[in-house]
C-alpha positions as protocol buffer text, in pm:
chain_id: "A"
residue {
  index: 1
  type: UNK
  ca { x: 28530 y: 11997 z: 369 }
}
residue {
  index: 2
  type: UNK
  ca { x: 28496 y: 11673 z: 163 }
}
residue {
  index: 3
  type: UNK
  ca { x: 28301 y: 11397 z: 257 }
}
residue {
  index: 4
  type: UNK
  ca { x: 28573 y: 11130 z: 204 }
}
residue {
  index: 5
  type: UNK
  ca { x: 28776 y: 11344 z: 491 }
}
residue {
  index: 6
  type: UNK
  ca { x: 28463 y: 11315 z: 775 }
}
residue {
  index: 7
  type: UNK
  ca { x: 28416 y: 10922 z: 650 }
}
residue {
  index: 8
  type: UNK
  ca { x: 28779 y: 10847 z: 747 }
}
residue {
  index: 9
  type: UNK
  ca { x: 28737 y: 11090 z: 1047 }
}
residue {
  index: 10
  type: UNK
  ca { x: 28457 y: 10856 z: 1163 }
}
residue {
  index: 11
  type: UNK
  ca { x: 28610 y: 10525 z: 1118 }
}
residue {
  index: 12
  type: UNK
  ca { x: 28947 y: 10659 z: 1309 }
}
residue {
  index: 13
  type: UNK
  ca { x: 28684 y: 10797 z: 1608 }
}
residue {
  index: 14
  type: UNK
  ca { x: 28501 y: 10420 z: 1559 }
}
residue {
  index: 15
  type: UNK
  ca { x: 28864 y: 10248 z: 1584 }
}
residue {
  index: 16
  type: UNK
  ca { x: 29037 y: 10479 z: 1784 }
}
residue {
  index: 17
  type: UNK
  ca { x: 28815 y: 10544 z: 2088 }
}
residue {
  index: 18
  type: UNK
  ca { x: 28798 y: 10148 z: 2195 }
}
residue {
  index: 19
  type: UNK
  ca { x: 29126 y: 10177 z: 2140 }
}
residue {
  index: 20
  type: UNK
  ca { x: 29199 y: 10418 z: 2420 }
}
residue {
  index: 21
  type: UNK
  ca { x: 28999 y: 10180 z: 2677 }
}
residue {
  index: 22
  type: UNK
  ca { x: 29196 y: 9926 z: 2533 }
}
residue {
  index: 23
  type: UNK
  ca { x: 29527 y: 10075 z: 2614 }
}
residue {
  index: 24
  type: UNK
  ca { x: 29359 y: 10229 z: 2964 }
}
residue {
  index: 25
  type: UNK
  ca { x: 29304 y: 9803 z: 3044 }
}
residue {
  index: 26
  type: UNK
  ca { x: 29649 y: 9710 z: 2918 }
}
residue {
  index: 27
  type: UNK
  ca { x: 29846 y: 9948 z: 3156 }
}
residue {
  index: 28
  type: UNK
  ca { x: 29618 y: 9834 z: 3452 }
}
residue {
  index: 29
  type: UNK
  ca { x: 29686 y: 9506 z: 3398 }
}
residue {
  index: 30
  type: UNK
  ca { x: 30149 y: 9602 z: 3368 }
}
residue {
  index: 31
  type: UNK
  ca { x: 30095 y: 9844 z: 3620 }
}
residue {
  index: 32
  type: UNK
  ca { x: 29908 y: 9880 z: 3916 }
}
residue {
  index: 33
  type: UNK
  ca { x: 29862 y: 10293 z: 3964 }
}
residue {
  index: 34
  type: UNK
  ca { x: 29544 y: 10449 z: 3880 }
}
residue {
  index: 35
  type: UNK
  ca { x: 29762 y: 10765 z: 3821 }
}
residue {
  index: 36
  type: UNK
  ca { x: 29981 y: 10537 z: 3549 }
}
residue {
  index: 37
  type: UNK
  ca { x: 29665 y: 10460 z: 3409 }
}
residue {
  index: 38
  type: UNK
  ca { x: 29500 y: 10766 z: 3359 }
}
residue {
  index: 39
  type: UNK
  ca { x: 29783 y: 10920 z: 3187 }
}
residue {
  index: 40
  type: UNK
  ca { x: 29791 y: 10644 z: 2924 }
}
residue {
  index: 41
  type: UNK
  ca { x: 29446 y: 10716 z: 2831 }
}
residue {
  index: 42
  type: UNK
  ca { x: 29530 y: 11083 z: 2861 }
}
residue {
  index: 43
  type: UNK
  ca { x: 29838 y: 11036 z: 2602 }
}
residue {
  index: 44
  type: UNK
  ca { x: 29670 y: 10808 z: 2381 }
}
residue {
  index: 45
  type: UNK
  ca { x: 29342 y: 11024 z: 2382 }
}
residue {
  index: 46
  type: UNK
  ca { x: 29542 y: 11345 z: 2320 }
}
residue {
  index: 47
  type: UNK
  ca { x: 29698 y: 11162 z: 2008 }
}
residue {
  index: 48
  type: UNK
  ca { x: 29368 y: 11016 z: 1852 }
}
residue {
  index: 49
  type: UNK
  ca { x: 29252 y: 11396 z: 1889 }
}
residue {
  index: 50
  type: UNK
  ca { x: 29586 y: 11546 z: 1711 }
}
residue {
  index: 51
  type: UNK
  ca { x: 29549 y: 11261 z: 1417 }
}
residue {
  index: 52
  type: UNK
  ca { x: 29149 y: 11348 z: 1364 }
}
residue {
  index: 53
  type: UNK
  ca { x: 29225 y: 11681 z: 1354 }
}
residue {
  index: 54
  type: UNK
  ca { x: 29499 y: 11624 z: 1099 }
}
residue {
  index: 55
  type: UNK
  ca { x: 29279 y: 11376 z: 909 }
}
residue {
  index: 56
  type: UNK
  ca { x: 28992 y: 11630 z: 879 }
}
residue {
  index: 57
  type: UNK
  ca { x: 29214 y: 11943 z: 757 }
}
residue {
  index: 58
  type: UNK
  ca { x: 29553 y: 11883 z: 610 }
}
residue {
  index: 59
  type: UNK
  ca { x: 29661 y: 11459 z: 577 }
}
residue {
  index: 60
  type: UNK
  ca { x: 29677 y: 11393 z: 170 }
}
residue {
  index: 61
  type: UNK
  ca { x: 29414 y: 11106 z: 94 }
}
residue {
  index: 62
  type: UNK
  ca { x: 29635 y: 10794 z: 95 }
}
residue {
  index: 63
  type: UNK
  ca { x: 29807 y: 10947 z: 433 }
}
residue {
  index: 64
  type: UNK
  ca { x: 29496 y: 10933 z: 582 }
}
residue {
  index: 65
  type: UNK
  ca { x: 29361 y: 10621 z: 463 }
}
residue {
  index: 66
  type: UNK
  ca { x: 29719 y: 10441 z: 563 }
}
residue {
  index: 67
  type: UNK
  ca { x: 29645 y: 10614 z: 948 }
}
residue {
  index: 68
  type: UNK
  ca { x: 29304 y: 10479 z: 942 }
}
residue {
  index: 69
  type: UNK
  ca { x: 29363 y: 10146 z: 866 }
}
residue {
  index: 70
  type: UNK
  ca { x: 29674 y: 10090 z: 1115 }
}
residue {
  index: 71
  type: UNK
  ca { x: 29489 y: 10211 z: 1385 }
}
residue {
  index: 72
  type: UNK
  ca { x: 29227 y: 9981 z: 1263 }
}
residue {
  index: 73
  type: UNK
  ca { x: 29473 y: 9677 z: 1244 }
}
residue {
  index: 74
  type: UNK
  ca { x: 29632 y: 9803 z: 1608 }
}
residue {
  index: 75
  type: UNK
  ca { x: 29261 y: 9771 z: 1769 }
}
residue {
  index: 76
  type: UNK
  ca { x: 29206 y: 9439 z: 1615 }
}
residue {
  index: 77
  type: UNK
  ca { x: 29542 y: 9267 z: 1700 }
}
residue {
  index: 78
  type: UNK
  ca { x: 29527 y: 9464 z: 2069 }
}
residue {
  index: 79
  type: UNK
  ca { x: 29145 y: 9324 z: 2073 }
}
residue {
  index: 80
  type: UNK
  ca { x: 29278 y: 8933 z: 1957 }
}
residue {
  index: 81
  type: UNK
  ca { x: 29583 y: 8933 z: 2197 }
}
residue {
  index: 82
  type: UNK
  ca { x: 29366 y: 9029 z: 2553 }
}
């Protein structure tokens, strides 16, 4: 596996896990339902897992580099608007 693959792994993980609490706080605050909540952290955990495991066997380079940094840019707007 090539190193360039588990760096970009590791900065989605680093963006992409806040992320999910970030998401888990946003639906609290629309909805109040624990259940409501736990499923958005359920469907946005379950997609950070799909797109690491894509990023770490079969995204082309510039795929995965685009998917990093939007879910970068997504955690820092998400983090500037709350």
């Amino acid at each position: 596996m090539e190193t360039w693959r588990i760096v970009a792994t590791a900065l989605l993980a680093a963006a992409g896990l806040p992320l999910v609490l970030v998401v888990m706080a946003k639906v609290r605050d629309r909805v109040d339902s624990s259940a409501q909540v736990a499923i958005g952290g359920a469907v946005t955990l379950t997609a950070l897992v799909v797109v690491a495991v894509l990023t770490l066997t079969v995204l082309p380079g510039a795929l995965t580099w685009i998917v990093v940094g939007a879910v970068a840019a997504a955690f820092g707007v998400m983090m500037l608007a709350s």
